[in-house]
Each structure stands twice: as C-alpha cells, then as structure tokens.
Phi, psi and omega in degrees: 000333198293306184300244174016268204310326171293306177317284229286345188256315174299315175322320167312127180308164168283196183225309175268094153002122159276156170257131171262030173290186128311147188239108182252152146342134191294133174111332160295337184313309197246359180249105138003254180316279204297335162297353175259333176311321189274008176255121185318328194267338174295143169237315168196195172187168178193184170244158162278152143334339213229009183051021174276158149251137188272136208211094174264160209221152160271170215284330174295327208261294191310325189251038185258155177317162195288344188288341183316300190273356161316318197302313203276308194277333178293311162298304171288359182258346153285316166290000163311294212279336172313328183210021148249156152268003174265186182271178178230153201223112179279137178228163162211139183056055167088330177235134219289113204260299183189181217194130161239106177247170177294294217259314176273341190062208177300128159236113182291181205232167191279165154303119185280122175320307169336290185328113158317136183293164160248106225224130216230000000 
C-alpha cells in the first residue's frame, strides 16, 4: 500500500512545465533584428532586394540538430513575415544551408560534396 501511495505521488504531474524555448530579454521575443542580434548562432544578417532576409549562422547553429535548425529559420521566417514578404535565406561561410519560402517552407540545402571524408 505504501509503495502504491509513493508511486501515485511521484508519478503526478508538476503544475509547472519547463520550457526549451529560448528565453530573450523583454522586447525581444517579437523584434526580429533584435532576436538575431542576441542569438549566438547569428554571426550577422541584412536584407536583399527581393525583401528577403539574409541570416549567416555560425558553426554552432550548423551542427546543431537538423529539427533545431527547422526550429529557429521557422521562427525567423516567421517573426519576418509580420512585416515583410520575402523568404528568409540561411547562409554559412558565404554559401546558402537552408531556405524558408512562402510557396516550399523549409528547405535545407543537400551536403556539400567538399566536406572531407573520414577515413579510418
């Protein structure tokens, strides 16, 4: 019986949640510019002609799992979109990663052939 009442009280939910969102500074949540400044993984960012935003990510961002980074250009392509139309386009050391558009949603980009083999 003892065993029972222990199970049923560890077993209970919390009331409170952790979250694995990001947690920014109040005013950040919702301004763009200022969530990539404050994001570790932005190394910099601008816009195009084409009213896209450009978003170069750094090596930490690059190894991060693929839902991770789905996770992140789906929140900036969102917080985008409150006041632009374009797509938004992750790049790192200069060449193009992944893509969020209006009409494909995310598209990573395949492995660049480049990448040394690992040889054993």
């Amino acid at each position: 019986m003892l065993g029972a009442a222990f199970c049923a009280f560890g077993c209970g939910s919390e009331s409170q949640q952790a979250s694995n969102t990001a947690k920014y500074p109040v005013g950040l949540s919702e301004d763009i510019e200022q969530q990539l400044k404050y994001d570790a993984r932005v190394d910099s960012f601008e816009t195009a002609d084409n009213d896209s935003l450009i978003v170069n990510v750094n090596d930490s961002w690059v190894n991060s799992p693929p839902g991770m980074q789905e996770r992140s250009v789906g929140q900036w392509y969102s917080l985008w979109h409150s006041g632009h139309s374009g797509a938004v386009v992750i790049q790192h050391q200069g060449n193009k990663v992944a893509s969020w558009t209006s009409q494909g949603g995310y598209k990573p980009e395949s492995k660049s052939k480049e990448e040394p083999a690992s040889e054993g």
